[in-house]
C-alpha positions, -999 to 999 in steps of 0.1 A, spaced: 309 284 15 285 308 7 281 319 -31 301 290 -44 297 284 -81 301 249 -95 302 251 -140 288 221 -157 290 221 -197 265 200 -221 264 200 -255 237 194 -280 228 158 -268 229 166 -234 262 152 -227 287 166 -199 316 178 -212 331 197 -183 326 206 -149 346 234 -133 378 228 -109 359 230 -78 338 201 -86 357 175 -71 363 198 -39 324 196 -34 317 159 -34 345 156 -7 332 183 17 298 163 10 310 128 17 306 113 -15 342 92 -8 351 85 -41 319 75 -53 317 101 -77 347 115 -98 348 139 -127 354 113 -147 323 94 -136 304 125 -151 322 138 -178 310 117 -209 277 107 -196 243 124 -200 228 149 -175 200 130 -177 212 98 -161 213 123 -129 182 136 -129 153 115 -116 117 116 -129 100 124 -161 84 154 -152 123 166 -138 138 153 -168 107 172 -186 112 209 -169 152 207 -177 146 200 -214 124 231 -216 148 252 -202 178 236 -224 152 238 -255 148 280 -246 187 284 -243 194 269 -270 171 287 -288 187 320 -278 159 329 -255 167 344 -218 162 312 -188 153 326 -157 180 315 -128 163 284 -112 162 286 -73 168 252 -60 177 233 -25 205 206 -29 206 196 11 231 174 29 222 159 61 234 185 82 228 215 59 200 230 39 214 242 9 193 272 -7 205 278 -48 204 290 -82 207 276 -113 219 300 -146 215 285 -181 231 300 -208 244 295 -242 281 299 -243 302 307 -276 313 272 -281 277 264 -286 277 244 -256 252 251 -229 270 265 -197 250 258 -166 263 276 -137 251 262 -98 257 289 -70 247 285 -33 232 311 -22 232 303 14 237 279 36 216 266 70 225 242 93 199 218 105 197 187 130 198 155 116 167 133 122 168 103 147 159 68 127 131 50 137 133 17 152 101 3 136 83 14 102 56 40 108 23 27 103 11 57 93 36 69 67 27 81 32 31 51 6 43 74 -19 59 109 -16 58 130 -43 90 157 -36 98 188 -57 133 182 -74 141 215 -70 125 233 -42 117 199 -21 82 205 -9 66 175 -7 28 169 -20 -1 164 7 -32 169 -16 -40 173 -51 -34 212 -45 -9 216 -19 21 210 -14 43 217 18 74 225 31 99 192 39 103 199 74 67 205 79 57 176 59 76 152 80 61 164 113 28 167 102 29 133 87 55 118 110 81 101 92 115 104 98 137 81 71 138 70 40 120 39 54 88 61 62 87 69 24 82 36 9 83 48 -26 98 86 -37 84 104 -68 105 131 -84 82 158 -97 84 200 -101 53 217 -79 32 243 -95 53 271 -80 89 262 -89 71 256 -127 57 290 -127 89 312 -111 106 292 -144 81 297 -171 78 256 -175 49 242 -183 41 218 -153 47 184 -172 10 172 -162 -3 199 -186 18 179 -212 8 147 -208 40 135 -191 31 110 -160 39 129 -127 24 101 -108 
């Protein structure tokens, strides 16, 4: 399923107004059973999927540019399952019917072993996990962030239960690939 594109329309408030064919073929070969149907989407705001104010923040830039004419770098972002790690790329542009056209391709595709759940909390889990929304590193210091996989070894959790409380933000790296200015040097609350 390599170099699958998935379309996604908005128009000037950030409303869907189409997603491509395939959509609906993706959230079954991911499980989502119904719980999510175009017509769950189509009509709302994008925004009402996208966690976090510094998330929300760096997406708004990028709409703001497009809109504006101006080129968007393709976005490289992971969408994982929990038996794949999804690598991506996200294409904005400005299509004739004024509409922003945002275009989602996987890239490639890697398998990877579910973790086993964890009978009794961790006592020394994180309290709160800062994760990159689009490149999912997770923050371990002021200045660093890390690699998911790495993270949870290093730090030992395992579940959702070892991360009491998850904070959506963009690291300094996916920020920069973008042109974005990290949402911290605009006063928006990362955490």
């Amino acid at each position: 399923m390599t170099n699958t594109m998935f379309i996604y329309h908005i128009d000037s408030k950030d409303t869907i107004v189409r997603v491509s064919d395939n959509w609906m073929t993706f959230a079954e070969d991911n499980q989502w059973n119904g719980l999510v149907a175009p017509q769950d989407v189509v009509g709302e705001n994008l925004f009402r999927f996208i966690r976090g104010a510094p998330t929300q923040h760096f997406y708004k830039d990028l709409f703001r540019k497009a809109r504006r004419g101006l080129h968007v770098r393709p976005v490289r972002f992971r969408c994982d399952s929990p038996h794949q790690r999804r690598f991506c790329e996200l294409s904005i542009s400005l299509a004739e019917d004024e509409t922003l056209e945002l275009r989602s391709t996987i890239l490639r595709i890697e398998a990877c072993v579910p973790r086993s759940r964890c009978d009794k909390p961790n006592q020394s889990a994180l309290k709160r996990v800062v994760i990159c929304s689009l490149c999912l590193k997770i923050k371990v210091s002021s200045k660093q962030w890390m690699d998911m996989e790495e993270a949870m070894e290093t730090f030992n959790f395992h579940t959702a239960h070892d991360m009491s409380q998850v904070i959506y933000d963009v690291c300094p790296s996916c920020c920069s690939e973008a042109s974005v200015q990290p949402a911290s040097s605009m006063g928006v609350l990362t955490w």
